[in-house]
C-alpha positions as CSV (number, residue, x, y, z in Angstrom):
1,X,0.0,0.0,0.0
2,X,2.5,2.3,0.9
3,X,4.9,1.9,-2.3
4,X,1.2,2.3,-4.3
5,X,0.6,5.5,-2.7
6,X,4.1,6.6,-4.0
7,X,3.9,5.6,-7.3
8,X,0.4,7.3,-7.3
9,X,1.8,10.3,-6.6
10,X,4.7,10.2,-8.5
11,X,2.5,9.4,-11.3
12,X,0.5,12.2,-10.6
13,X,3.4,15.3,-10.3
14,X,6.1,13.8,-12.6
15,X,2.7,14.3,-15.1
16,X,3.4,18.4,-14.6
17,X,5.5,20.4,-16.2
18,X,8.4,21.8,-13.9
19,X,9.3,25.6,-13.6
20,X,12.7,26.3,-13.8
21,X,13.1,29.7,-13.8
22,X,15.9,29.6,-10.8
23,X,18.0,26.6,-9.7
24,X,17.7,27.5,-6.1
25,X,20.8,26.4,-3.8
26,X,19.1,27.1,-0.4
27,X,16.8,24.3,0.1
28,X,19.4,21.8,1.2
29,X,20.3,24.7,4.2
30,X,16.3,25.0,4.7
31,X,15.9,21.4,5.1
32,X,18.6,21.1,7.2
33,X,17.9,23.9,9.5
34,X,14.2,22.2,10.1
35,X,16.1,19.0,11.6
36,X,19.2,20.7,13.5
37,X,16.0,23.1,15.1
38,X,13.2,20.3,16.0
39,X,17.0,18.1,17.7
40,X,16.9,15.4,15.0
41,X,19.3,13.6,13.5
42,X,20.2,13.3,9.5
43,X,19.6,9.9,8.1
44,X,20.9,11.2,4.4
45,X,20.2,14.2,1.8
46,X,20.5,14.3,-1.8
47,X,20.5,16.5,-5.0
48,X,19.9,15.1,-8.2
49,X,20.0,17.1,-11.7
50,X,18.3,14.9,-14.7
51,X,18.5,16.0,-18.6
52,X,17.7,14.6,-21.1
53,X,20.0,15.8,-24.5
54,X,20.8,14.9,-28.1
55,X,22.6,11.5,-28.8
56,X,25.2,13.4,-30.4
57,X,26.4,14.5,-26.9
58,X,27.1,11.5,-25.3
59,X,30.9,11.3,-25.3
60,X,31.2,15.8,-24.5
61,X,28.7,14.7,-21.7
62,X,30.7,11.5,-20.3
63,X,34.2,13.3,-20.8
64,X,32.8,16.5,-18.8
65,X,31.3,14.4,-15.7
66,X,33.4,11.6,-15.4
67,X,35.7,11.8,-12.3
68,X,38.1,9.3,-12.6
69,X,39.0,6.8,-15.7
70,X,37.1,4.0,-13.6
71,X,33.1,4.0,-14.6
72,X,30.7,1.0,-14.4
73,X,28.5,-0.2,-17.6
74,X,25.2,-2.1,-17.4
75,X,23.4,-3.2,-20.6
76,X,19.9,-4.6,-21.7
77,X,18.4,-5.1,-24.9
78,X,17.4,-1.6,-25.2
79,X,19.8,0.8,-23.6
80,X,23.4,1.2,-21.5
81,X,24.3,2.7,-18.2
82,X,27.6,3.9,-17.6
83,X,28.0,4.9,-14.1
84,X,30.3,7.2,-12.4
85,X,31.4,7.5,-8.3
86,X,33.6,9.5,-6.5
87,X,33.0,9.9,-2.6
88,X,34.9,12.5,-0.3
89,X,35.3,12.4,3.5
90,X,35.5,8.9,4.4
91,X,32.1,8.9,2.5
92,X,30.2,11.6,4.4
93,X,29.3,13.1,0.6
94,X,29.1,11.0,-2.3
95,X,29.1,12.3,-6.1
96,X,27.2,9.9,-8.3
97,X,26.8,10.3,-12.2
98,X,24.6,7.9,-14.3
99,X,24.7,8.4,-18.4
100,X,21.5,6.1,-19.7
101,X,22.1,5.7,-23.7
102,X,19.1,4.0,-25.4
103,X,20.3,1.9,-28.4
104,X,17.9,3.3,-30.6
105,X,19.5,5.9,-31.9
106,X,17.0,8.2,-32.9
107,X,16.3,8.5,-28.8
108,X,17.9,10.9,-26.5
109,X,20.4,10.2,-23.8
110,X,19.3,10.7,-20.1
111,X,22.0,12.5,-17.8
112,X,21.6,11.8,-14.0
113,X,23.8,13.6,-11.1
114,X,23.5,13.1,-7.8
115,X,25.2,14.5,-4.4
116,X,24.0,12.6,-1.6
117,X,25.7,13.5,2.4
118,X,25.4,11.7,5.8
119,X,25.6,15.2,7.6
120,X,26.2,18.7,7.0
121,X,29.0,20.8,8.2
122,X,31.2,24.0,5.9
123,X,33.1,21.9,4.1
124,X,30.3,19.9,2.5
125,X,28.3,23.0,2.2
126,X,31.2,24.1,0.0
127,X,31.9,21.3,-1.8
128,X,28.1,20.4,-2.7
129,X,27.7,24.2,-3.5
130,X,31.0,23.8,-5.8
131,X,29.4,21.0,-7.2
132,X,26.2,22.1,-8.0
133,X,27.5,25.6,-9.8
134,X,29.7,23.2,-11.9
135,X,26.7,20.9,-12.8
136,X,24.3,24.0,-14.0
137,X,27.3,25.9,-15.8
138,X,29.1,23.2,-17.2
139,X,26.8,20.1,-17.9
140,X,23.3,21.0,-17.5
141,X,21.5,23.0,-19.6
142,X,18.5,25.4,-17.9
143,X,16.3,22.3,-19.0
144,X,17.9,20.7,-16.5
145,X,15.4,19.3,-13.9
146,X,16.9,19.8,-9.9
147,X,14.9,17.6,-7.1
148,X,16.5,17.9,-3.5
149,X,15.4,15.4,-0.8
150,X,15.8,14.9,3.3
151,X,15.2,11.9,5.8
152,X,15.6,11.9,9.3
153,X,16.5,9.1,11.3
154,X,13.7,7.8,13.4
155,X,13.5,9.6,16.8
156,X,11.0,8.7,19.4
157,X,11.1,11.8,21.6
158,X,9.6,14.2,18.9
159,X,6.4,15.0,18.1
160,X,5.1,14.7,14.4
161,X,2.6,17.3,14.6
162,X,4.7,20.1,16.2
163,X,7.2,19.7,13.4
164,X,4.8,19.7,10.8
165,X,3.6,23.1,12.2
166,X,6.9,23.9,12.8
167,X,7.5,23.4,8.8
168,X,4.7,24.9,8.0
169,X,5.4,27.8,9.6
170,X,9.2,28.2,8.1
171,X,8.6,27.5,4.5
172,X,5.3,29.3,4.7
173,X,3.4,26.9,2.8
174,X,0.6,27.9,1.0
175,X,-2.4,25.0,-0.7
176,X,-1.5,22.4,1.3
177,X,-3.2,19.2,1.0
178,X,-3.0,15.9,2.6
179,X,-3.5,12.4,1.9
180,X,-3.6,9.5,4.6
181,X,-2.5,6.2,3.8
182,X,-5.2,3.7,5.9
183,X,-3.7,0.7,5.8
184,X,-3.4,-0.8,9.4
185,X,0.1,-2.6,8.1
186,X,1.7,0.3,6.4
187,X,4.3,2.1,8.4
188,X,3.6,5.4,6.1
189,X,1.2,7.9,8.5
190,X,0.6,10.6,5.5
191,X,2.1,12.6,2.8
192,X,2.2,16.6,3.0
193,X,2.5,18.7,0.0
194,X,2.1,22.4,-0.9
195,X,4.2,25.4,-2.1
196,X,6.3,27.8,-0.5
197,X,7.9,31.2,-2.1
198,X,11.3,30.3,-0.7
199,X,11.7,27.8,-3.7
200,X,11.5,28.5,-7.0
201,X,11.0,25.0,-9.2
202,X,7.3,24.0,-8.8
203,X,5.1,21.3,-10.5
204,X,1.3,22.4,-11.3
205,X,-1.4,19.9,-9.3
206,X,-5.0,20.9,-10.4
207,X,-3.7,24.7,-10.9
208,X,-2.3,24.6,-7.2
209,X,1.4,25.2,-7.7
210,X,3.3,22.8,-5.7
211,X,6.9,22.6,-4.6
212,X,6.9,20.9,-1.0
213,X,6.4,17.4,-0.6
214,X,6.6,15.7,3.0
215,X,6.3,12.0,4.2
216,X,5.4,11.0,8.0
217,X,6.5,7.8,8.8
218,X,6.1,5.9,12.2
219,X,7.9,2.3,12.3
220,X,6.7,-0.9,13.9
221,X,8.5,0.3,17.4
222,X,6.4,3.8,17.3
223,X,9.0,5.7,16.3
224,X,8.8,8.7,13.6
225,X,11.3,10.2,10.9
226,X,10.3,12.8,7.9
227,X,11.2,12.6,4.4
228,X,10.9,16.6,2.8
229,X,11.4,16.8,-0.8
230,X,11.3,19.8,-3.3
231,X,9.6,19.8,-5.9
232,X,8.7,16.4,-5.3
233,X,10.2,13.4,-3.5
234,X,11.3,10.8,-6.2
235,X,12.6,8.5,-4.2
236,X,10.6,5.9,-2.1
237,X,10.3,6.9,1.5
């Protein structure tokens, strides 16, 4: 029930266009100020840019991205995946490139980046903020779609509603809707989304404009964490 609900609603936002008028490098510091301020902990955050470009591109695109001479290659009858890692700090950030080439050559190529970190501190900040200028100026084009994500750990000594107003209140979310998920044996309580000013990419859900999207959920041994995405959460919670 609970992966249903996410595909749903994946279904459902990756369906509206994206606004891209400003790649905004703030929500990372938003997000993280909403954990460090309600005393919970970071379970892991991530950045990740997809394009899609012209075939022609693929080797300029692999040559600009690729870290080190070592890359991984996965094939199937229909496309390639070269795949590219390079992780800093005894792996408390982790740079993460993935280069999908369909064999059918009249497709085009999909272009996946990704900076994930275990915690936050100033030299991360500086090296994800390094990063993502690179990405935007040198790789991406402003077609380029950014998605940004946060889970806690599961804590048992916080209250779910008083951060959710606690969010609320700091992002200054605006047509917020909710949508319960029922099932007894499903460890997902709800799923939060809305928009706030403080962002600039949104998706459009029935003329709402939407850029927050949050995920409540309590474990077998009553214990909560939060997943906050923007403009949606693309990975499963």
């Amino acid at each position: 029930m609970r992966k249903l609900l996410f595909l749903n609603l994946i279904v459902i936002l990756l369906s509206s266009p994206i606004t891209t008028a400003e790649i905004n490098t703030n929500d990372v510091e938003d997000m993280i100020d909403i954990v460090v301020n309600n005393d919970l902990e970071i379970d892991k955050w991530e950045v990740t840019v997809k394009e899609k470009v012209n075939m022609n591109k693929k080797q300029d695109i692999i040559k600009k991205i690729k870290i080190k001479d070592e890359y991984t290659m996965k094939e199937n009858e229909n496309s390639v995946l070269y795949t590219f890692e390079d992780s800093h700090n005894y792996s408390e950030s982790v740079e993460t490139y993935n280069v999908l080439v369909p064999k059918n050559k009249s497709d085009d190529i999909e272009i996946i980046a990704v900076f994930k970190g275990y915690t936050w501190n100033e030299e991360i900040k500086t090296n994800y903020t390094k990063w993502l200028r690179t990405m935007m100026n040198d790789v991406f084009t402003k077609s380029a779609r950014k998605y940004t994500c946060l889970t806690t750990e599961f804590s048992g000594i916080i209250n779910a509603d008083y951060v959710l107003n606690y969010i609320n209140e700091k992002l200054d979310i605006e047509y917020k809707q909710t949508q319960i998920d029922k099932n007894k044996n499903s460890t997902l309580d709800k799923v939060i989304y809305g928009y706030t000013p403080l962002w600039s990419q949104e998706v459009s859900i029935m003329d709402d404009p939407t850029n927050v999207q949050i995920a409540v959920i309590t474990n077998e041994m009553g214990l909560t964490k939060f997943s906050i995405g923007t403009p949606i959460l693309i990975n499963e919670y």
